[in-house]
C-alpha positions, 0 to 999 in steps of 0.5 A: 218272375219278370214282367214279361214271364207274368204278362205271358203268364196272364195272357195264357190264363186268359185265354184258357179262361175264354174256352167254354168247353163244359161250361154247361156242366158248371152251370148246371151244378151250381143252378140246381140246387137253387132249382131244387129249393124252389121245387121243394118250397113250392111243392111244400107249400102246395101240400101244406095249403091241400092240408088245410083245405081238407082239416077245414072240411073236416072240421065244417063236416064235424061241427055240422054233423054235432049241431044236428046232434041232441044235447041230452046226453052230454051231461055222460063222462064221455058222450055218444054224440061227441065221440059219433063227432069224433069218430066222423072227423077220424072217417074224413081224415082217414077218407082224404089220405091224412094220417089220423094219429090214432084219434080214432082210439082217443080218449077225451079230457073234459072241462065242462062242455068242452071235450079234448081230444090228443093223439100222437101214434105216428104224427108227422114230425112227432107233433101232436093232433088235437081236436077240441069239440065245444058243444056249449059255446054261447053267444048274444045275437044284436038282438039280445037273444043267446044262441047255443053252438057247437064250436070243434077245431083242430091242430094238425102237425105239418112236416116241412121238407123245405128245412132239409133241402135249404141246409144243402145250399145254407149249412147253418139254415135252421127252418121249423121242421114242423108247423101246427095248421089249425082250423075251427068251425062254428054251427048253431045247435039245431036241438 
């Protein structure tokens, strides 16, 4: 090829790279993948903060409820007063739209005045529900006097969506599919 063939060659490849015909579609292709991410991430986001919002209700509702509750009965296997708690934290989650992963038909293991319960019948992400009612937690106030609590925390399995869009611009992307949110309430026991 002369020099003349390739600097007419060059001048023609310049010019058709001067047209802008349907260079709105190119733009637009590449963009939105990148636009989908970011509305993905922020609605994940969203829905992971509104999940947290409503598992510390939850729990605030169940150990306030527990701290009203007597304490004569906790020397049972399983107590009515733990399972009531139980069976209102079940009531809030199914009441807000969160899949309850079958708590409400959980048996609890118990270590002392600790009760544990686990449920995994059609969690998000396969993950794992765990609530903990303690209704023996102590501590020493400043003036030496031993207050009686009721401690209940949960962990709730949350399922990112965010980890399935990212592989669409990054192949080898690898994201956590699910994250444990995990809240805790704390009430002095009334009686």
């Amino acid at each position: 090829m002369s020099q003349e063939q390739l600097m007419n060659w060059v001048a023609h490849l310049w010019r058709y790279c001067k047209q802008t015909q349907a260079s709105q579609i190119a733009e637009f292709a590449i963009s939105l993948p990148l636009l989908a991410v970011v509305v993905i991430g922020i609605t994940d986001f969203g829905s992971a903060f509104d999940l947290k919002y409503k598992l510390s209700n939850a729990v605030r509702e169940g150990a306030r409820f527990a701290s009203r509750q007597s304490t004569s009965d906790l020397t049972n296997a399983t107590p009515a007063s733990v399972t009531a708690v139980r069976d209102l934290i079940d009531s809030y989650l199914v009441g807000d739209h969160v899949s309850d992963c079958g708590l409400a038909t959980a048996s609890p293991a118990q270590a002392g005045l600790v009760w544990t319960y686990t449920a995994n019948t059609r969690c998000p992400g396969g993950g794992t529900l765990t609530l903990i009612v303690d209704r023996g937690k102590t501590f020493q106030t400043t003036g030496g006097a031993t207050v009686e609590t009721t401690r209940v925390s949960i962990s709730y399995p949350f399922q990112w969506r965010f980890s399935s869009v990212i592989r669409v611009l990054i192949r080898t992307a690898r994201y956590l599919r699910v994250t444990y949110i995990r809240n805790e309430s704390v009430m002095q026991n009334l009686n």
